[in-house]
C-alpha positions as CSV (number, residue, x, y, z in Angstrom):
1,X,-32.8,160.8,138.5
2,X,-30.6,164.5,138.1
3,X,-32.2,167.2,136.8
4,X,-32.0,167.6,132.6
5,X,-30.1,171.6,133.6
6,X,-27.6,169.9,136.4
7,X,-26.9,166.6,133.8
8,X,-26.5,169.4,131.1
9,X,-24.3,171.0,133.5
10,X,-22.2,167.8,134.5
11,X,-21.8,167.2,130.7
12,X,-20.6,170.4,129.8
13,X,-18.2,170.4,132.9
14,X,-16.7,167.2,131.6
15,X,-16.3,168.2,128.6
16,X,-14.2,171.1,129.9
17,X,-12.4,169.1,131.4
18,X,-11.3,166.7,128.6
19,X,-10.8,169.7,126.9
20,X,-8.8,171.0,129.1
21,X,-6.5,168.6,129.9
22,X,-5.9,167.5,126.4
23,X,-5.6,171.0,125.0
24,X,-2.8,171.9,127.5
25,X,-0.9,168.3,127.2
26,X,2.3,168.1,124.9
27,X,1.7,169.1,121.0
28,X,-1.6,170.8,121.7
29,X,-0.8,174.1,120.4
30,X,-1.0,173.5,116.3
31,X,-0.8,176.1,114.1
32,X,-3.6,176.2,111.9
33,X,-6.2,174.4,114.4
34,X,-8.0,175.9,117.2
35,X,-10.7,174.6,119.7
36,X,-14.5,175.4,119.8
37,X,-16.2,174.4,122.6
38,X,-20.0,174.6,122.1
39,X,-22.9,174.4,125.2
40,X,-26.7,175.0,124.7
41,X,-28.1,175.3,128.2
42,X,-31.5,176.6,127.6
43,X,-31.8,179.6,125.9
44,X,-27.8,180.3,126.1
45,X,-26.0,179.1,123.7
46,X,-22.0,179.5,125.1
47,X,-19.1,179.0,122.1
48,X,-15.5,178.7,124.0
49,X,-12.6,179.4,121.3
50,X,-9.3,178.6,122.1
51,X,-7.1,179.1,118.6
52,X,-3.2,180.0,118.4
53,X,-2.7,183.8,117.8
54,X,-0.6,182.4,114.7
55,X,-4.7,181.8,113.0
56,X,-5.4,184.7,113.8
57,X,-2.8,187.2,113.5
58,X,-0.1,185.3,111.5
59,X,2.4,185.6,114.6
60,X,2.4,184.7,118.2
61,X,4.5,187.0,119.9
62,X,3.6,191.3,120.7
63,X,3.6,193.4,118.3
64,X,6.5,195.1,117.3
65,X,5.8,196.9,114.5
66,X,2.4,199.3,114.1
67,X,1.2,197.2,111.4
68,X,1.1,194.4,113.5
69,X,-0.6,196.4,116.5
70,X,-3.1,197.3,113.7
71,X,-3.6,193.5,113.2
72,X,-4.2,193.0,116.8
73,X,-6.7,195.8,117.0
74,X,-8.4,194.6,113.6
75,X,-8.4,190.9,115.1
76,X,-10.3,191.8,118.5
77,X,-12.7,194.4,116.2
78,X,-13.7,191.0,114.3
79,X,-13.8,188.9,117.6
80,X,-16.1,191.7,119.1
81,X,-18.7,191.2,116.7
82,X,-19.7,187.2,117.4
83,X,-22.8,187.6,115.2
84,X,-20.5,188.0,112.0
85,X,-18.7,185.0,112.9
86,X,-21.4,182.4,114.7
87,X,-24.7,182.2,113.0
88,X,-27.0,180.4,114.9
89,X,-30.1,178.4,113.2
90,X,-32.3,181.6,112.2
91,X,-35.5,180.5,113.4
92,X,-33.9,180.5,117.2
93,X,-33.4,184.1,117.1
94,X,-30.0,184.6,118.6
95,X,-28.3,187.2,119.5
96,X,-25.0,187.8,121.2
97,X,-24.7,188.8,124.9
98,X,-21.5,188.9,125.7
99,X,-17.7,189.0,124.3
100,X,-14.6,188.1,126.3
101,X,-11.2,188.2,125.2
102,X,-8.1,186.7,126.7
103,X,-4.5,186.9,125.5
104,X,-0.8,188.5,126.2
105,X,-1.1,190.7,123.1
106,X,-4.8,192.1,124.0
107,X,-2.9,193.1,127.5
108,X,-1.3,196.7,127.4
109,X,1.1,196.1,130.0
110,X,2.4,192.7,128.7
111,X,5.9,192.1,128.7
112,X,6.6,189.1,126.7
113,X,3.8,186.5,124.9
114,X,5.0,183.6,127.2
115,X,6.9,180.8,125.2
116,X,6.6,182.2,122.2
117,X,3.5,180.1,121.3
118,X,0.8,182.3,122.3
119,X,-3.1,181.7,122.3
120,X,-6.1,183.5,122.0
121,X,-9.3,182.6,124.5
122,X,-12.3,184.1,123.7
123,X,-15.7,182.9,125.0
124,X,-19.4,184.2,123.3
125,X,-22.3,184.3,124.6
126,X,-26.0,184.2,122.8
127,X,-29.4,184.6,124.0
128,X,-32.0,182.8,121.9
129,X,-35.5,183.5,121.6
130,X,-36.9,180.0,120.4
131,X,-34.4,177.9,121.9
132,X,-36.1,174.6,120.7
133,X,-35.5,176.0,116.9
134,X,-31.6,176.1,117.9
135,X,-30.1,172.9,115.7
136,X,-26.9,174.0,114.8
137,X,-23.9,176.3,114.0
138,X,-22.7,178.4,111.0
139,X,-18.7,178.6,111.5
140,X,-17.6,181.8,110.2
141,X,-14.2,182.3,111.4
142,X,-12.2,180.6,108.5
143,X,-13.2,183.7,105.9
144,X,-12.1,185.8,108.6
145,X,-8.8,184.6,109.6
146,X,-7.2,182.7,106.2
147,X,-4.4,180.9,108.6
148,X,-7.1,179.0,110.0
149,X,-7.3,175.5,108.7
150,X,-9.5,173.8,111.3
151,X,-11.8,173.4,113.9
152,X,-12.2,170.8,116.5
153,X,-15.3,171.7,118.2
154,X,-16.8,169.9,120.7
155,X,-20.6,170.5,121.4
156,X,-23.5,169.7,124.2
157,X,-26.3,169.8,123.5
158,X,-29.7,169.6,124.5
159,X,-29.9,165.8,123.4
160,X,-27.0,164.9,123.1
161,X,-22.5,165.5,123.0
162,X,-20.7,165.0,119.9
163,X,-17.6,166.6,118.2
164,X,-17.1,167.6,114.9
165,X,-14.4,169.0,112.6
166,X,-15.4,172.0,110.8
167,X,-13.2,173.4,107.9
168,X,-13.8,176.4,105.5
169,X,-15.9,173.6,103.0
170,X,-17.7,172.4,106.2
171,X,-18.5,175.0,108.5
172,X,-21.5,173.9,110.1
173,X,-22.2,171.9,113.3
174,X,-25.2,170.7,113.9
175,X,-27.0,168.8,116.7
C-alpha cells in the first residue's frame, strides 16, 4: 500500500499531466477561460493558474502604449496579492507563501508575445494552520478581471480529485 503524501503526489502529478497535455493541444487557448489547478498536500494548499492575457489585460501582445504598460503593472499588483483573490475556508487559517508570475509581457527584455496568443502562468502558494478545516475555495478572480468568463479548475484533494467550473455566480470549489 503507497503512502497517503506519495498517492497524493502521484494524483497531483497526473493531473498535471492531463492538464498539460490538453491545455497545450489544438483550441486550448480560449479567450474568456483560463485553468486552475488546485492541490492540498497537507498544510499547502498550491493553486496553478494558467488564463490568456486577453482575461486579464484585454490584449495578448506587449504593451505599446503606457496605458497598457499601466495595465500590465496593475495586473501583476492584483496577482501579487493571492489573498484578495483565493480565500480559503476561514477556519484553516491560510495565508499565502509565495507568488510566481510567468509571461512575455511580465519580461523586460521581451521581444515579441509569441503567436500572438499569449498566456499568463502564475502559481500560489498557501500555508494553513488547521489544515483538516481546509474544504474549499472562494474564486475571486472574475471581479478582478471582467474578461474573465470561466474557470475550469481541477482540484486534489485530500479525499478525493474532482473538477469543477467556477463562474462569477459560482465561485466556489469545494472538496
Amino acid at each position: 500500500m503507497k503512502h497517503p503524501r506519495m498517492l497524493m503526489l502521484g494524483m497531483l502529478a497526473a493531473i498535471c499531466a492531463a492538464s498539460s497535455a490538453s491545455a497545450h493541444g489544438p483550441g486550448a487557448h480560449v479567450h474568456g477561460v483560463a485553468r486552475l489547478d488546485v492541490a492540498v498536500d497537507g498544510g499547502t494548499l498550491t493553486l496553478g493558474l494558467e488564463s490568456p492575457l486577453d482575461n486579464l489585460l484585454g490584449f495578448e501582445h506587449l504593451p505599446r502604449t503606457e496605458a497598457q504598460r499601466a495595465a500590465v503593472r496593475a495586473m501583476k499588483e492584483v496577482l501579487g496579492k493571492p489573498e484578495s483573490l483565493f480565500v480559503a475556508s476561514a477556519a484553516a487559517q491560510c495565508v499565502s507563501i509565495s507568488v510566481k508570475l510567468e509571461s512575455p509581457v511580465l519580461e523586460p527584455a521581451a521581444k515579441d508575445a509569441g503567436d500572438g496568443h499569449a498566456d499568463l502562468d502564475g502559481e500560489f502558494v498557501f500555508r494553513c494552520a488547521h489544515p483538516e478545516a481546509l474544504h474549499g475555495v472562494e474564486v475571486k478572480l472574475f471581479a478582478a478581471f471582467p474578461h474573465l468568463q470561466r474557470v475550469n479548475a481541477q482540484i486534489a484533494g485530500p479525499r478525493n480529485q474532482t473538477a469543477v467550473v467556477l463562474t462569477a455566480q459560482q465561485p466556489r470549489a469545494a472538496w
